[in-house]
C-alpha positions in Angstrom: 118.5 102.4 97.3 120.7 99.5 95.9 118.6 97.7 93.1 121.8 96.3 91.5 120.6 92.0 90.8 117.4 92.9 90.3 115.6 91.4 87.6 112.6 94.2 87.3 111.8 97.1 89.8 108.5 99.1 90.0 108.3 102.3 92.2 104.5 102.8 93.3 103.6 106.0 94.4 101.0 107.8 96.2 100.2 112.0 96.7 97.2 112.9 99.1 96.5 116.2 99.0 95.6 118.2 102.2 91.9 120.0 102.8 93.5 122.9 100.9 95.1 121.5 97.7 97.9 123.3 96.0 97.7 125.1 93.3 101.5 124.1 91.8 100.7 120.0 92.2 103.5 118.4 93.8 106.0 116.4 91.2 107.9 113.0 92.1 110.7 112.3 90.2 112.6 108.7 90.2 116.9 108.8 89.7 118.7 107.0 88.7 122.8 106.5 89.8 125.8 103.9 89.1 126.6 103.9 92.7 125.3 104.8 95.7 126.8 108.5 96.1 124.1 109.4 94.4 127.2 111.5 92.0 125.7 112.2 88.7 122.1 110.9 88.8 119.9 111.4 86.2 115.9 111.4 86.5 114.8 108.7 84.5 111.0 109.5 85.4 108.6 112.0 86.5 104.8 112.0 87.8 102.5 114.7 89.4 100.4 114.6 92.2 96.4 116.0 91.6 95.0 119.6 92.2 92.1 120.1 94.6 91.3 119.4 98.1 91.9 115.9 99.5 92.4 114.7 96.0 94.8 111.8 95.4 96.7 110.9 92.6 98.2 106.9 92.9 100.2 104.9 89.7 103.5 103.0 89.8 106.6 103.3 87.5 108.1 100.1 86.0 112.2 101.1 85.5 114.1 100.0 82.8 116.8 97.1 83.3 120.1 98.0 84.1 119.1 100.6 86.8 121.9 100.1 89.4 121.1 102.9 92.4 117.4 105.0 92.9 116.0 107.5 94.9 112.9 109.3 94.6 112.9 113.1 95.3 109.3 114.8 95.8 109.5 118.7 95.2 107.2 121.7 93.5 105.2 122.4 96.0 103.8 125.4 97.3 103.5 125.0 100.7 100.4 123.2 101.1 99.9 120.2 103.1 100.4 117.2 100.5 101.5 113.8 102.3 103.5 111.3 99.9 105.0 108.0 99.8 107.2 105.7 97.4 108.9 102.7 97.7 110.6 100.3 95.6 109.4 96.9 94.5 111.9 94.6 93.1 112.2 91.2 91.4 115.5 89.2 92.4 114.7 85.5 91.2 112.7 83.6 88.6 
């Protein structure tokens, strides 16, 4: 996602486990890029979802300025049901 103007962007997240939690709890990480290929991104930060059935783990992640280009890449799990969602709040005027 193109964040390039932006004065501040936050990334709020949310991991809801399913009726069987895992026992590896599913990790978000945030990356960041200089352009939109994605070439050479660099995770700039990570966050891990609960353990336990149904359990949910919720939080947002305030980026540093200068961030250009982000995606969010959700990973580490082990094959149980966990449902998870990001997006990207940003600030473009004061």
């Amino acid at each position: 996602m193109d964040v390039s103007g932006s004065y501040a962007v936050s990334v709020p997240f949310l991991f809801t486990n399913g009726g069987t939690g895992p026992t590896i709890n599913c990790r978000m990480r945030v990356q960041a890029a200089t352009d939109g290929s994605g070439a050479g991104a660099l995770t700039v930060a990570t966050v891990f979802g609960a353990y336990g059935n149904s359990a949910v783990a919720e939080g947002s992640i305030d980026l540093p300025p200068g961030v250009q280009f982000i995606r969010t890449v959700f990973d580490s799990n082990t094959g149980q049901a966990v449902t998870v969602a990001a997006v990207a709040e940003r600030v473009t005027g004061v």
